[in-house]
Steps between C-alpha positions, in 0.01 A plus 500: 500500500276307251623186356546584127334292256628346166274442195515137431541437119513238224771399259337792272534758756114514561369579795355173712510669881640685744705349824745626794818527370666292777254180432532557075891468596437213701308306257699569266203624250517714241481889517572799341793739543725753347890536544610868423881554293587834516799669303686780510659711168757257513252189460607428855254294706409630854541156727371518841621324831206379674478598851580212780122539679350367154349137569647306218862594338585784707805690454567364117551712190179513290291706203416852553221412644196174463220453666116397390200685361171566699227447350359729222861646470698494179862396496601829425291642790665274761833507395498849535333489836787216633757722393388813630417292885854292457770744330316858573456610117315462187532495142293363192529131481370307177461111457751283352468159517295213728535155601481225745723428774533267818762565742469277839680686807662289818211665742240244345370823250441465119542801273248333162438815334421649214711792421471779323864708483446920482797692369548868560774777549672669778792727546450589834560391850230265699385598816459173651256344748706326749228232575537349159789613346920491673700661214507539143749529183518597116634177338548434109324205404825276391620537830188423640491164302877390578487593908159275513679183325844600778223593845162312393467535906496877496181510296149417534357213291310683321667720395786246374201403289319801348832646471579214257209528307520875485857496412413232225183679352739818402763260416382253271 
């Protein structure tokens, strides 16, 4: 399989190159990605537990889904294309909000990204690919915040973060 590539971007989200993803996270340079939130009718977000082969926080509860854009490929566009390859559906995603995070991982890789978080709806049931994704839960957004201040160990680091700044953005 091809090595994806990251675009490489400055503090304005411009566009300054493209690079392997594995040597961007390495460096620790700046890229762009998207984190997906999905809710239910019940404003319910859809968590995922990453699957155990993944090479850096495998088997920990996450975001619907993240990943990065490829070049010449809206947010929008890529979100939906992660969600359909990691959690087997679709639905309309629009833009919230963006910012910059850094998120060092014990394996030696950096997450420095800059983030761009997609919201959309869902009342169904994932079908999900078992190369990226274990298991997978509705879970109100209060609860969410209290079980990651009792298990910060069950989560990924970034989502700890852009959960925070989510959660604080609709709750200001």
């Amino acid at each position: 399989m091809k090595e994806e590539k990251v675009i490489l971007v400055n503090e304005k989200d411009e566009q300054i190159g493209l690079m392997e993803k594995i040597e961007a996270h390495q460096k620790a340079l700046l890229h762009r990605a998207f984190s997906v939130f999905v809710f239910n009718n019940q404003n319910e977000l859809m968590i995922q537990r990453r699957a155990m082969s993944k090479y850096h926080s495998p088997g920990l509860w996450t975001n619907t889904c993240c990943s990065h854009q490829r070049e010449n490929e809206s947010n929008v566009e890529a979100g939906m294309r992660r969600l359909e390859e990691e959690m087997g559906f679709t639905t309309p995603l629009k833009d919230s909000i963006s910012f910059i995070y850094k998120a060092p991982f014990d394996n030696g890789l950096t997450e420095h990204e800059f983030d761009h978080i997609l919201i959309g709806n869902f009342d169904g049931v994932p079908n999900l690919n078992p190369e990226e994704v274990e298991d997978w839960k509705w879970v109100g957004l209060e609860e969410i915040k209290t079980d990651m201040q009792k298990h910060p160990g069950i989560y990924t680091e970034w989502f700890k973060i852009i959960f925070q700044k989510y959660y604080s953005h609709i709750n200001p």
